[in-house]
C-alpha positions, -999 to +999 in steps of 0.1 A: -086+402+508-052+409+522-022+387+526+003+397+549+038+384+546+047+366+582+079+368+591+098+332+599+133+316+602+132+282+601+162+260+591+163+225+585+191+196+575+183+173+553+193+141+530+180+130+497+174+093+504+164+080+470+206+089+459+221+068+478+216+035+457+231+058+435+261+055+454+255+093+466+265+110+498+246+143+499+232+168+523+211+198+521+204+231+543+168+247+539+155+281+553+120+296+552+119+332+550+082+331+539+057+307+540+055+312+508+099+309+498+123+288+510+158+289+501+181+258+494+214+247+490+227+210+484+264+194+479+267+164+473+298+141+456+294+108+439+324+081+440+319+063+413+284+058+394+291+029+372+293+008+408+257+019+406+244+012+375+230-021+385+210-010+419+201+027+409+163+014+410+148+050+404+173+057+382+164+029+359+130+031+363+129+068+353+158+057+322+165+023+318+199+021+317+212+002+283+239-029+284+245-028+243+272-008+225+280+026+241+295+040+208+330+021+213+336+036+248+337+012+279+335+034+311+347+023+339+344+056+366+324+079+364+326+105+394+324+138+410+306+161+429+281+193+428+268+226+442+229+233+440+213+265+452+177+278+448+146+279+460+112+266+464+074+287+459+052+267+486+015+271+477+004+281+512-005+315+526+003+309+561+031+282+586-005+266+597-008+250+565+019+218+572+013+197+538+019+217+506+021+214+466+059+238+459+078+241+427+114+245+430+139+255+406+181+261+413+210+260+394+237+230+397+273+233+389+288+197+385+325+183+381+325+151+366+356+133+356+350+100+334+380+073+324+379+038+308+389+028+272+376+035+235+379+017+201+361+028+174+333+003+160+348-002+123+365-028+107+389-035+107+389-027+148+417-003+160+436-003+191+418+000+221+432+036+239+428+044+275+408+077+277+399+106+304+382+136+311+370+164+337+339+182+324+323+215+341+284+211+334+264+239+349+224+234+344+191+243+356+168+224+381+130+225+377+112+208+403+078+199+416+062+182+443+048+180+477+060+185+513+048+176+549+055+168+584+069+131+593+062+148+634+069+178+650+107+186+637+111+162+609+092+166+574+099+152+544+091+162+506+089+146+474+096+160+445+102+149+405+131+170+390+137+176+352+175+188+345+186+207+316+224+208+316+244+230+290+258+218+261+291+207+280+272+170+287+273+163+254+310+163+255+308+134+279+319+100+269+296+076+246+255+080+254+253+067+291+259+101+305+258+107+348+256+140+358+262+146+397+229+167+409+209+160+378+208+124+370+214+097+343+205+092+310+217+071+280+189+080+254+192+114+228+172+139+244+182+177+262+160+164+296+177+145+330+149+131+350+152+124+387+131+117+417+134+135+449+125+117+486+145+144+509+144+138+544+156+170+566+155+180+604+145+214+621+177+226+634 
């Protein structure tokens, strides 16, 4: 049996719906070259996630987000932005086939800048200090899920993203790390989970 590759050049806009309770603003820019590859590349910049802590529903569903003792840190901004470019491998052979199974994977460079206040949990308790910090974390996204078409220019996919940042996140403040493009977290573990609903339009 022979496969042959057909040529296309489709490009779509999209939004990933399921960040903004996360207090979000993204967008995304798609291209098929193949019915088989399709290219990607997100932005997307977060004000502040700590606003967001308490109606990030997938967020807290995927890691609940704990109210105790965040190792003597008490954050109150967490923010920045990212860049996220890769690709996706579509299980289909040929543009007839509209709903799909793809695994994606890309590579996320994130700023985040975190601020608030630390004292350290002995007795007797030190002075609380202000404290601040911009961290670089560059990572890489692994993705699966499924895609297919809403009506004739607009289709959807849903994906569930694991996010393995470099050893920069564990830099950041206290355990209830926020990574722009890969998620939240505030147990030990190397993994960010996230959930994907991305909406985009045929341009």
């Amino acid at each position: 049996m022979t496969i042959q590759a057909q040529n296309v050049d489709n490009q779509y806009i999209g939004v990933n719906l399921l960040q903004i309770p996360a207090l979000t603003f993204n967008a995304n820019y798609t291209r098929e070259f193949t019915p088989t590859f399709t290219s990607i590349l997100e932005l997307g910049f977060t004000p502040n996630y700590v606003n967001a802590q308490n109606v990030d529903l997938v967020g807290n569903l995927l890691t609940p987000h704990s109210k105790g003792a965040n190792e003597g840190y008490e954050i109150d901004k967490q923010t920045g932005g990212y860049i996220k470019m890769g690709g996706y491998l579509n299980l289909r052979y040929s543009l007839e086939k509209t709903n799909y199974f793809h695994f994606g994977v890309s590579i996320c460079n994130s700023m985040i800048y975190e601020s608030g206040t630390y004292q350290a949990l002995i007795w007797p308790s030190p002075a609380i200090q202000g404290v601040e910090q911009t961290k670089y974390v560059f990572g890489l996204n692994l993705a699966f899920g499924y895609e297919f078409t809403l009506c004739r220019k607009l289709r959807t996919n849903i994906d569930f993203q694991i996010s393995l940042p470099n050893k920069n996140y564990e830099d950041l403040y206290g355990y209830r790390n926020y990574i722009p493009g890969m998620g939240y977290k505030d147990y030990e573990g190397y993994w960010f989970p996230m959930l994907i609903w991305n909406i985009k339009y045929q341009l």
